[in-house]
MMTF fields as JSON, N, C-alpha, C and O atoms, coordinates in Angstrom:
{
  "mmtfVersion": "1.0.0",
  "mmtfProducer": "UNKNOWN",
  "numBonds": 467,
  "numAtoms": 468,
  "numGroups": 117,
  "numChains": 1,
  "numModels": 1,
  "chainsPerModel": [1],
  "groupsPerChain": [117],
  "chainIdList": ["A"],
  "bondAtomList": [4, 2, 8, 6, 12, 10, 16, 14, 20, 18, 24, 22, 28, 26, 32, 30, 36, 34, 40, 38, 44, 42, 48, 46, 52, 50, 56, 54, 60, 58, 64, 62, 68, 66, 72, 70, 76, 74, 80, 78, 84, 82, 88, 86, 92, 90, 96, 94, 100, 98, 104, 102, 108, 106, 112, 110, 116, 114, 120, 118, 124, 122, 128, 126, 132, 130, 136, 134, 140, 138, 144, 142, 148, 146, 152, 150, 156, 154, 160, 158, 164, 162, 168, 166, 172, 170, 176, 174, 180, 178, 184, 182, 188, 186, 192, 190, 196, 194, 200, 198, 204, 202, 208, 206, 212, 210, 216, 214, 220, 218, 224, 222, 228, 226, 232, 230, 236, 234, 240, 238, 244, 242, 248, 246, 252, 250, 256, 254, 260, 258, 264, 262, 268, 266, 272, 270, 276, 274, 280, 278, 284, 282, 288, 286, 292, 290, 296, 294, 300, 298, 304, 302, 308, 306, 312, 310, 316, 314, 320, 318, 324, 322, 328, 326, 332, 330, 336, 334, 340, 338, 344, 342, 348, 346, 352, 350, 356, 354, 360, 358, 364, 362, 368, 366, 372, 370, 376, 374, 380, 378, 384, 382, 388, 386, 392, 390, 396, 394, 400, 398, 404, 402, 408, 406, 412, 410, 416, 414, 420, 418, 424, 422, 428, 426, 432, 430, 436, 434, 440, 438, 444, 442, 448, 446, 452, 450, 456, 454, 460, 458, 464, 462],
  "bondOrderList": [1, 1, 1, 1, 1, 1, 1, 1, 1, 1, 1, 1, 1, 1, 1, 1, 1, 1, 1, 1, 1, 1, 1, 1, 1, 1, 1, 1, 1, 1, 1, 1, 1, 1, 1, 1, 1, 1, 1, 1, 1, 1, 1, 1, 1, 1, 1, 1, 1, 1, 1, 1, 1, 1, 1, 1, 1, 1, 1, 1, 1, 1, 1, 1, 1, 1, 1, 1, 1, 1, 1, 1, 1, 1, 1, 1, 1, 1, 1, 1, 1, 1, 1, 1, 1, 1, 1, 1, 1, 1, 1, 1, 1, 1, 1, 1, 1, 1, 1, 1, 1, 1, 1, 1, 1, 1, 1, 1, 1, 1, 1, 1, 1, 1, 1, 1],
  "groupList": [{"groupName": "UNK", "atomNameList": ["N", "CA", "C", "O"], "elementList": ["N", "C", "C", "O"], "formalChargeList": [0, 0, 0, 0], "bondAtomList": [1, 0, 2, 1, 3, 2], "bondOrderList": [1, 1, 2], "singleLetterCode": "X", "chemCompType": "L-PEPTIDE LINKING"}],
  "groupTypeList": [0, 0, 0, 0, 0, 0, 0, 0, 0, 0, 0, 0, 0, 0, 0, 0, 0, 0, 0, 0, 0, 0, 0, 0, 0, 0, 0, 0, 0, 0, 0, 0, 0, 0, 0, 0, 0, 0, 0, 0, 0, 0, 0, 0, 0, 0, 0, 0, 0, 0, 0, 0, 0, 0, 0, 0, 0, 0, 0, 0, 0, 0, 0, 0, 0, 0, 0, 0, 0, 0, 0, 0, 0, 0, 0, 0, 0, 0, 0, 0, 0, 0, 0, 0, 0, 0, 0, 0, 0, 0, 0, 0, 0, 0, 0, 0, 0, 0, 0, 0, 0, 0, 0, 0, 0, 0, 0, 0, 0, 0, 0, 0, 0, 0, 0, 0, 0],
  "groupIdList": [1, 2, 3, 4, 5, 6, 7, 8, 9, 10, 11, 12, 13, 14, 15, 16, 17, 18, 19, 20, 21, 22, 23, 24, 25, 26, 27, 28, 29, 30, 31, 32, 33, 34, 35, 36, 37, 38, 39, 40, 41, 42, 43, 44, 45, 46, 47, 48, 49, 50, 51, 52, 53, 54, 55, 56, 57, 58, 59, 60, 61, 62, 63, 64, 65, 66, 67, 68, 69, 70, 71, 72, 73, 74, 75, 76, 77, 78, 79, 80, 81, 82, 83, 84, 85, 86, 87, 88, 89, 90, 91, 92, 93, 94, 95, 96, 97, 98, 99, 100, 101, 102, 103, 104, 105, 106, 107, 108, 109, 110, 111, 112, 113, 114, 115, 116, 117],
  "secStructList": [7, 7, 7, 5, 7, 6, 6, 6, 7, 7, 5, 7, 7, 1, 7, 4, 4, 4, 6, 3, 3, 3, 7, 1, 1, 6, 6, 7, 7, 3, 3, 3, 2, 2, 2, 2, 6, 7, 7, 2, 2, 2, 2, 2, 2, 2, 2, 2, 1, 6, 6, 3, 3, 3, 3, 4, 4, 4, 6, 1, 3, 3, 3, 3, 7, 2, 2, 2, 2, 2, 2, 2, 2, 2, 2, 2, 2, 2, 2, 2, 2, 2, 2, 2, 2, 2, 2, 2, 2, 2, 2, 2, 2, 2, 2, 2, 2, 2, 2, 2, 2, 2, 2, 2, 2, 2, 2, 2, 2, 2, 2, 2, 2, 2, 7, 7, 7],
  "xCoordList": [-25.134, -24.1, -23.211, -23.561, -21.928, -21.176, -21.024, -20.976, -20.982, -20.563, -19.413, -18.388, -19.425, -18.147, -17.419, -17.913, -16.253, -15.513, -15.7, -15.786, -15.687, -16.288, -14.871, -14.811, -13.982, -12.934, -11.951, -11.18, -11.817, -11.608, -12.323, -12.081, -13.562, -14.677, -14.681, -15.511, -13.991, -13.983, -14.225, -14.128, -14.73, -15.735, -15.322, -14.236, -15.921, -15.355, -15.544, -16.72, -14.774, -15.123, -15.071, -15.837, -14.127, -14.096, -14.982, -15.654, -15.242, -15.365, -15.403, -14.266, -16.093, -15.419, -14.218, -13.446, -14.071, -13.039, -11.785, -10.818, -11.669, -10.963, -10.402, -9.521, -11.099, -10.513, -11.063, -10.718, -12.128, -12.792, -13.859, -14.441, -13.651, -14.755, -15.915, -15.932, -16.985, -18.539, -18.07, -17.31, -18.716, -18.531, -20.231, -21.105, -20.079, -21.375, -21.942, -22.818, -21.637, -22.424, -23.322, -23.647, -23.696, -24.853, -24.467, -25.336, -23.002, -23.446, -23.242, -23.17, -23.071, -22.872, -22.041, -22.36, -21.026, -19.934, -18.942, -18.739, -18.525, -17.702, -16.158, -15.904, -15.371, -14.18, -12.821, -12.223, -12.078, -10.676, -9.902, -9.688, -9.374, -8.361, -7.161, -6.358, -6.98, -5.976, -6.299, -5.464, -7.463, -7.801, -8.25, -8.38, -8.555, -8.513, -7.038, -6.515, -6.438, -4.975, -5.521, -5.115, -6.336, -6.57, -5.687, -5.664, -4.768, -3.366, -3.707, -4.863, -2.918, -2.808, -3.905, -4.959, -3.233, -4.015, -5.285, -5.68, -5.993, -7.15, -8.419, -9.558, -7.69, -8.395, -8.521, -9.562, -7.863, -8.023, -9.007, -10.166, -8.14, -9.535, -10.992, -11.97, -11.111, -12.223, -13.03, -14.26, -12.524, -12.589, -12.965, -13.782, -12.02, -12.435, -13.098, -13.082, -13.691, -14.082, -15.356, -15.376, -16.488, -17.712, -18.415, -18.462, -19.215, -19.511, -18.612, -18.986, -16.944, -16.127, -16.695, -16.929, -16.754, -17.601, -16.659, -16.227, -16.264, -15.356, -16.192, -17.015, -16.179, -16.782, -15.938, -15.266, -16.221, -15.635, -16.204, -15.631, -17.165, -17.904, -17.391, -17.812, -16.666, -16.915, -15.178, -14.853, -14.197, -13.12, -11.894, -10.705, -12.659, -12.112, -12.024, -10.87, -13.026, -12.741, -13.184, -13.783, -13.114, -13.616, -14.568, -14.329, -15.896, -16.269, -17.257, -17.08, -17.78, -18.253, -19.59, -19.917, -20.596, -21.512, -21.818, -21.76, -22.103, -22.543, -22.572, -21.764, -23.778, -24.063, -23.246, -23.139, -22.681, -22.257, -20.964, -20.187, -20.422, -18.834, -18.634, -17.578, -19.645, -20.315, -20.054, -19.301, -20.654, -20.418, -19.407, -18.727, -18.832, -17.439, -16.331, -15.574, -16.402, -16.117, -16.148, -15.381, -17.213, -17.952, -17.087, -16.539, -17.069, -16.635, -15.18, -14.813, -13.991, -13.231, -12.446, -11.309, -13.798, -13.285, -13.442, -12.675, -14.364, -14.874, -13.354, -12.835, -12.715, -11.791, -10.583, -9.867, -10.245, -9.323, -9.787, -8.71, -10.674, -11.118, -10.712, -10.185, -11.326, -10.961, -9.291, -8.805, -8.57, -7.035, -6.286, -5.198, -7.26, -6.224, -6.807, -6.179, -8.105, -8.284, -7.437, -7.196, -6.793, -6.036, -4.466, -3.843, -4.086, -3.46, -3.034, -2.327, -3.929, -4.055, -4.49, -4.543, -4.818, -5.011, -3.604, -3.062, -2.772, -1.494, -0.643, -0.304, -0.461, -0.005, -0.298, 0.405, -1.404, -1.827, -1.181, -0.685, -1.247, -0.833, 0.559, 0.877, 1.734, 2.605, 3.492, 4.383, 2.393, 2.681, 2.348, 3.228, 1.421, 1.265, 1.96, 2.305, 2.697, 3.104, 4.914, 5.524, 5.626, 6.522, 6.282, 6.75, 5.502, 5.113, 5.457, 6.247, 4.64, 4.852, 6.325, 6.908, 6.747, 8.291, 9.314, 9.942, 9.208, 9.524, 9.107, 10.056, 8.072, 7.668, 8.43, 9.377, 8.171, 9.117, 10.317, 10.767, 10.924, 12.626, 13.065, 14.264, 12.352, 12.686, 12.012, 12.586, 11.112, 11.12, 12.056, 12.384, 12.621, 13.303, 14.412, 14.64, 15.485, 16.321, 16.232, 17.236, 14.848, 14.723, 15.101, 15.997, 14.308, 14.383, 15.991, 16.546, 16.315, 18.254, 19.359, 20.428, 18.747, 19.445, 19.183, 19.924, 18.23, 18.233, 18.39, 18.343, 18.607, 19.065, 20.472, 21.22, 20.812, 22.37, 22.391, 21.539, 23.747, 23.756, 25.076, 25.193],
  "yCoordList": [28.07, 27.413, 26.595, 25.804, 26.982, 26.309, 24.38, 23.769, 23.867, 21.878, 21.704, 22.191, 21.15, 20.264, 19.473, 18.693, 19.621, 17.995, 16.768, 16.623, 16.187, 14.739, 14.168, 13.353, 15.058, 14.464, 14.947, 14.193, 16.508, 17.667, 18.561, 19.425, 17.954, 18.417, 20.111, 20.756, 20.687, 22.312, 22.432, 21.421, 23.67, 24.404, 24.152, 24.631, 23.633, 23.457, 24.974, 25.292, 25.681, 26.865, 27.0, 27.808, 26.204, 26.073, 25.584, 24.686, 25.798, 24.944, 23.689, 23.303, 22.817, 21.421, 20.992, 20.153, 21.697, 21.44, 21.724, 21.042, 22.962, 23.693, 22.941, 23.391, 21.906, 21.558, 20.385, 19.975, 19.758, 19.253, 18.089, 18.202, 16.941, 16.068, 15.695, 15.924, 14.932, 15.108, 13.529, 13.337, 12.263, 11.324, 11.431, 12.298, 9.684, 9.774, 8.592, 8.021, 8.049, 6.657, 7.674, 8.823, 6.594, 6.791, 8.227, 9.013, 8.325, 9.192, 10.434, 11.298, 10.879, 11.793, 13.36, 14.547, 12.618, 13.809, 14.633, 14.15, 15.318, 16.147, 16.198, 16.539, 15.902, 16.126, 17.001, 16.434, 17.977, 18.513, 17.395, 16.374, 17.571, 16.483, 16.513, 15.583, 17.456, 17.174, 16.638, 16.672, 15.967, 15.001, 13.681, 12.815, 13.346, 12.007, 11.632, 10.579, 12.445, 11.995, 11.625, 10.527, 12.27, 11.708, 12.552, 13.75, 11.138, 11.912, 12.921, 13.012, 13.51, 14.649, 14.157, 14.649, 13.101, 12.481, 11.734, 11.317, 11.669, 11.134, 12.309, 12.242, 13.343, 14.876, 15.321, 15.881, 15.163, 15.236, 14.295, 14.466, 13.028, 12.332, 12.413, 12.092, 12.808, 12.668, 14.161, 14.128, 15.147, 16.422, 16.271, 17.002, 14.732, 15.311, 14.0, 13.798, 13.26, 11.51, 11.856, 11.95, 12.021, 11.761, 10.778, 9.811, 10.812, 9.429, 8.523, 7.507, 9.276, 8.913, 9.993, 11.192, 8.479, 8.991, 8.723, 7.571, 9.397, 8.72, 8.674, 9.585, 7.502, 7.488, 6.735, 5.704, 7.581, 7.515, 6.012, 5.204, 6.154, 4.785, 2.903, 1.755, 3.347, 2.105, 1.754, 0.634, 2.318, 2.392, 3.571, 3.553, 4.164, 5.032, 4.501, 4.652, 3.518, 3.177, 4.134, 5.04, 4.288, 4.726, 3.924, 2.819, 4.502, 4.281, 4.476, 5.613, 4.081, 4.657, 4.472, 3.388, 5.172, 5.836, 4.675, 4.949, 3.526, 2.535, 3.817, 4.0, 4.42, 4.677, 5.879, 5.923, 6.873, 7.583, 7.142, 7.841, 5.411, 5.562, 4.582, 4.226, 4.257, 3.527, 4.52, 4.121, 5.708, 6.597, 6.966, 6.811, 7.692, 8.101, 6.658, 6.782, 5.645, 4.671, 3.985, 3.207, 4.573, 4.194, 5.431, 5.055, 6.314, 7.173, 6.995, 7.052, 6.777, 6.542, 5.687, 5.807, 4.145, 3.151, 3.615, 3.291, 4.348, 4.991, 5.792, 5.215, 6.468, 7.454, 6.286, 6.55, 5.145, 4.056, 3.526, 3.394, 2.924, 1.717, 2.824, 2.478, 4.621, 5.376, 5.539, 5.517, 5.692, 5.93, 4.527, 4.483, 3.319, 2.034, 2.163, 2.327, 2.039, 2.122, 2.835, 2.285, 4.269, 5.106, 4.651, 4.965, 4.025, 3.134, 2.187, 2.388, 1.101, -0.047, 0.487, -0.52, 1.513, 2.075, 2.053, 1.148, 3.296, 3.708, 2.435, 2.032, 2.016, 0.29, -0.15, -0.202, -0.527, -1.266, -0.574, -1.234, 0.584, 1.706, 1.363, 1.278, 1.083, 1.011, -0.343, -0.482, -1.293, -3.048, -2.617, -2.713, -2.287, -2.468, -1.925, -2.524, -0.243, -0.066, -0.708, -0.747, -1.095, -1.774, -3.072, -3.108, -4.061, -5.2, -5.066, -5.768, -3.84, -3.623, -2.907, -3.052, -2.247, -1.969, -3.59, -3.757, -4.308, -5.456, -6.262, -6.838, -6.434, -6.942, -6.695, -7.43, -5.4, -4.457, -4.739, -4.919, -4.83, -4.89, -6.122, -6.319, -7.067, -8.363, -8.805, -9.694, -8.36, -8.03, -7.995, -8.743, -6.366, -5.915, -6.704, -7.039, -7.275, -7.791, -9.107, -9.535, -9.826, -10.966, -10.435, -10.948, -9.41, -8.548, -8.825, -9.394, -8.029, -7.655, -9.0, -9.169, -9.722, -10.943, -12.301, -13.147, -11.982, -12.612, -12.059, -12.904, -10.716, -9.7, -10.54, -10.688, -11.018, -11.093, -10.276, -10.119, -9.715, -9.105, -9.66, -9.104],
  "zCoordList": [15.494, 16.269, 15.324, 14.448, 15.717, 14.922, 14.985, 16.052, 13.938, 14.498, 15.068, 14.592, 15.915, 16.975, 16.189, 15.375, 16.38, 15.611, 16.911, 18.13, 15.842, 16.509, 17.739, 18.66, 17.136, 18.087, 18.794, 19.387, 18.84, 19.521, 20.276, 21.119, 19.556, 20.418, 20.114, 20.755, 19.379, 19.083, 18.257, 17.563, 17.579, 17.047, 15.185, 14.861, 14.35, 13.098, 12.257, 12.082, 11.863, 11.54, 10.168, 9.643, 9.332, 7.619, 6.719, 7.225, 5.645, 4.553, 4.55, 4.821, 4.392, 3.881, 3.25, 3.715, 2.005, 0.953, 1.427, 1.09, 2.416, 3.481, 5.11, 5.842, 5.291, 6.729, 7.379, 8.487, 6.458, 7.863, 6.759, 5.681, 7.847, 6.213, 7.423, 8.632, 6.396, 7.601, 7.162, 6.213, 8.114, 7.695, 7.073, 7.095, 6.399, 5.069, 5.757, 5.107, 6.995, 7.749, 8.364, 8.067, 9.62, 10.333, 11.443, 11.822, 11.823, 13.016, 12.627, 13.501, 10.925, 10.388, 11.475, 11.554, 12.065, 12.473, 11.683, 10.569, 11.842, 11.303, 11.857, 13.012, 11.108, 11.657, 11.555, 10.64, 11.954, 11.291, 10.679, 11.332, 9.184, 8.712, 9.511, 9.438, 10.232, 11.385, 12.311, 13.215, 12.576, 13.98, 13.533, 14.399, 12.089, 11.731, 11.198, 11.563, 10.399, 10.166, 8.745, 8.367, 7.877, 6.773, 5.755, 5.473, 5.193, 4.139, 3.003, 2.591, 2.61, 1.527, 0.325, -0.079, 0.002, -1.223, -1.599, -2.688, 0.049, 0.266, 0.164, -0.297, 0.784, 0.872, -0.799, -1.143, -1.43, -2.881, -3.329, -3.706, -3.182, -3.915, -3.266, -3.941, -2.059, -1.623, -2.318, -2.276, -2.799, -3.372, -4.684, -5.244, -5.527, -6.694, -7.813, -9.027, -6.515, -7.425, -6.42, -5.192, -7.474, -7.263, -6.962, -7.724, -5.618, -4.935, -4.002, -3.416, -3.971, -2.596, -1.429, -1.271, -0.611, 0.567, 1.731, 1.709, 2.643, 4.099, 5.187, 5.268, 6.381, 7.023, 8.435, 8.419, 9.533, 10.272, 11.272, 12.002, 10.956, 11.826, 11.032, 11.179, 10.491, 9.23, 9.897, 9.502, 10.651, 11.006, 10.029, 9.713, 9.917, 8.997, 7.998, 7.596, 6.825, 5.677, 4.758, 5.338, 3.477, 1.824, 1.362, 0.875, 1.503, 0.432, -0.907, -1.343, -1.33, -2.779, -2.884, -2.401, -3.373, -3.984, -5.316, -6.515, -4.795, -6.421, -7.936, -8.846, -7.628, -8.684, -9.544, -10.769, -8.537, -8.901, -9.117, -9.768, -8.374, -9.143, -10.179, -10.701, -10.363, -11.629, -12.971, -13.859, -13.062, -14.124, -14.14, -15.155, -12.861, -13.152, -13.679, -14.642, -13.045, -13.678, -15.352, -15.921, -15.725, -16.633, -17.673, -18.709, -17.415, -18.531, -18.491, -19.665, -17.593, -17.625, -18.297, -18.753, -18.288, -19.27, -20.517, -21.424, -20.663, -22.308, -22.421, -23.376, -22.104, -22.331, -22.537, -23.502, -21.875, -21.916, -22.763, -23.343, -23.615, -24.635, -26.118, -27.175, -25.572, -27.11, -27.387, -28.518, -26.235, -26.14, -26.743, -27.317, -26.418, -27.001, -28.564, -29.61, -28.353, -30.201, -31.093, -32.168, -30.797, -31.106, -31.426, -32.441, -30.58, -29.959, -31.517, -32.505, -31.016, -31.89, -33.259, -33.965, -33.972, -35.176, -35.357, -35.991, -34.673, -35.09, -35.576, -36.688, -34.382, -34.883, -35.916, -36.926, -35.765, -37.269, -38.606, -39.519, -38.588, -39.512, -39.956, -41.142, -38.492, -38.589, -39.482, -40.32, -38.508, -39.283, -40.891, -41.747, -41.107, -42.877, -43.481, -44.5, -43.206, -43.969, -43.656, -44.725, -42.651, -42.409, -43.478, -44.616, -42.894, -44.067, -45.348, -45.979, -45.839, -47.56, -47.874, -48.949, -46.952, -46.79, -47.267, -48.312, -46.417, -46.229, -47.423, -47.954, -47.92, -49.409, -50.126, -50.404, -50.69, -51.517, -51.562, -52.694, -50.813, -50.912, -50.675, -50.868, -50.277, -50.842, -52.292, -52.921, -52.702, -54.158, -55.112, -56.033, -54.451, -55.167, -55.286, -56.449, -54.13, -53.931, -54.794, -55.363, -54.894, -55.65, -57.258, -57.928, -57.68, -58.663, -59.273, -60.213, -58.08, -58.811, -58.725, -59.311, -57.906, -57.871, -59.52, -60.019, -59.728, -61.262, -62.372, -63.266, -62.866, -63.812, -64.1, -63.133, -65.2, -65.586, -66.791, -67.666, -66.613, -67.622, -68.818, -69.91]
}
């Protein structure tokens, strides 16, 4: 037998990923994303962030899986802390050799400014 949507009361016939989300509370129903009204971009994230959970009993809130959005969390900052290091290398790279640019040619300038000939 096929599951009921919780709010059309008719027959859910798709996929998950395809039409229809189960809530993750207590009364574990199923619903068409056309009968909760849940937006384009929620159906994604709820598709592709591990440990987003929707639940219809909660007032239709989001929410998360501690542990699992802990890691996904967790690697994310790892991917942000390696991108600034990268970051802040280049920079650094940039100041020193600007600096010794800047040395140099006031050097030099000191250089040519006391030469008499």
């Amino acid at each position: 037998m096929l599951p009921l949507c919780g709010k059309c009361h008719s027959a859910i016939k798709t996929r998950p990923s395809s039409g229809y989300l189960s809530c993750s509370g207590t009364c574990e129903k199923r619903f068409h994303f056309k009968c909760v009204d849940v937006p384009e971009s929620l159906q994604e994230q709820l598709e592709s962030v591990p440990g987003l959970n929707w639940k219809c009993c909660l007032k239709k809130c989001v929410s998360f899986h501690s542990d699992s959005l802990n890691a996904f969390l967790g690697k994310k900052f790892e991917e942000m802390v390696s991108n600034l290091k990268e970051v802040f290398s280049d920079l650094k790279t940039d100041l020193i050799k600007n600096a010794e640019r800047q040395i140099k040619d006031t050097f030099m300038d000191s250089l040519s400014g006391t030469i008499t000939v």
